[in-house]
C-alpha positions in Angstrom: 0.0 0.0 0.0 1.7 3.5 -0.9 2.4 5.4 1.9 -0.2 8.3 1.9 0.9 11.9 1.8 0.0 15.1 3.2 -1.1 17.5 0.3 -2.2 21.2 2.1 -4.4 22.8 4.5 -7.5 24.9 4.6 -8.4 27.0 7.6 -6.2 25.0 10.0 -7.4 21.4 8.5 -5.1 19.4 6.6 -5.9 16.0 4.6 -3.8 13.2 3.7 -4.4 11.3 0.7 -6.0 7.9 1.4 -8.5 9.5 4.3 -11.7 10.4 3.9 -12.4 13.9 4.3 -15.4 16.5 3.2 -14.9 20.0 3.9 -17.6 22.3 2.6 -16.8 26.3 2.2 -19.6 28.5 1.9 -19.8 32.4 1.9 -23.5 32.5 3.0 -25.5 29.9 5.1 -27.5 27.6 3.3 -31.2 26.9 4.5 -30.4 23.0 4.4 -27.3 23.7 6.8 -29.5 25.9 9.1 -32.0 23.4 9.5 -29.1 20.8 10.4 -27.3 23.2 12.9 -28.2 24.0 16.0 -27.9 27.9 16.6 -28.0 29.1 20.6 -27.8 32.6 21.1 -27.7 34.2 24.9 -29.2 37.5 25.3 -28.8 39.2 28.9 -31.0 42.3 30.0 -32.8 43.8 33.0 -36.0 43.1 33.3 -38.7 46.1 33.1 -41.6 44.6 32.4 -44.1 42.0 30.7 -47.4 41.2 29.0 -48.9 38.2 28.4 -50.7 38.5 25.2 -53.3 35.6 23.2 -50.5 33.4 21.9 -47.0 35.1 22.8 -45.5 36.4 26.1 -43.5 39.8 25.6 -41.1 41.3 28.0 -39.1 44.8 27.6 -36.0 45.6 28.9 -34.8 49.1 30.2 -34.1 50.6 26.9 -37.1 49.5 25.7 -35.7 46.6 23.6 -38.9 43.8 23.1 -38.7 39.6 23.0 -42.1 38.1 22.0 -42.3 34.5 22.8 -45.1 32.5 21.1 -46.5 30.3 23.3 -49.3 28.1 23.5 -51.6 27.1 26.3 -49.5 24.2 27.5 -46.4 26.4 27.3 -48.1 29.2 30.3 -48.7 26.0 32.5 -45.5 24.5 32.3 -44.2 28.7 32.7 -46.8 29.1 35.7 -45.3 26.1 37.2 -41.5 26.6 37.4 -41.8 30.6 38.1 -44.0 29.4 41.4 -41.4 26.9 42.1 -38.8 29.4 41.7 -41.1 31.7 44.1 -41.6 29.8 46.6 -38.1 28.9 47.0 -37.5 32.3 47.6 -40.1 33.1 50.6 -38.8 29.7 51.8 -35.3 31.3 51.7 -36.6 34.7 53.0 -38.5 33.5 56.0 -35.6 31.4 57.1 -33.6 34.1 57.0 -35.8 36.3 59.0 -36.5 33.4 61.5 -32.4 33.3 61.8 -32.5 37.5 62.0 -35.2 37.0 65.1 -33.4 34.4 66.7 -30.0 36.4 66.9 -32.2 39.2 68.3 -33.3 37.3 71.0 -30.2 35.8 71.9 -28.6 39.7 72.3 -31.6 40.8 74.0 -31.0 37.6 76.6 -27.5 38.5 77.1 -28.2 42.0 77.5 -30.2 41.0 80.6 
């Protein structure tokens, strides 16, 4: 078997003749690729302010900036759901930490006596 070779490199990938290898350059997404691909983009802003509409949930930022979320019926329970989770874990969290604030009260006020 002749010994294979290495013959160049695009963008930081080299082949070798006798592998497989596929590399695709486009200048411009194709709709096939974009349907294959998975696309996650993060968007971080302070909350101002929300309105539930008929079929979409919006919420501005501070600027004014607006996400619309198209939701159905199913999608508000599931929502309803984890934000009272998250809320209750909160007054949990709260009211323990009063109860703690209460209890070092006492405990000065009994060693002030």
């Amino acid at each position: 078997m002749p010994r294979p070779y290495k013959v160049g490199s695009v963008s930081g990938v080299s082949h070798t003749i006798g592998t497989p290898c596929l590399i695709l350059i486009f200048s411009q997404p194709l709709p096939f690729l974009e349907r294959l691909m998975k696309v996650k983009q993060t968007v971080t802003t302070k909350f101002h302010n929300a309105y539930t509409g008929w079929n979409s949930l919006e919420f501005t930022d501070e600027q004014g900036d607006e996400v619309s979320i198209k939701m159905t019926d199913e999608d508000y329970l599931s929502l309803a759901d984890t934000l009272q989770t998250k809320a209750n874990r909160i007054r949990k969290e709260r009211a323990d930490e009063a109860a703690e604030q209460q209890r070092a009260l006492e405990a000065k006020g009994n060693e002030d006596e």
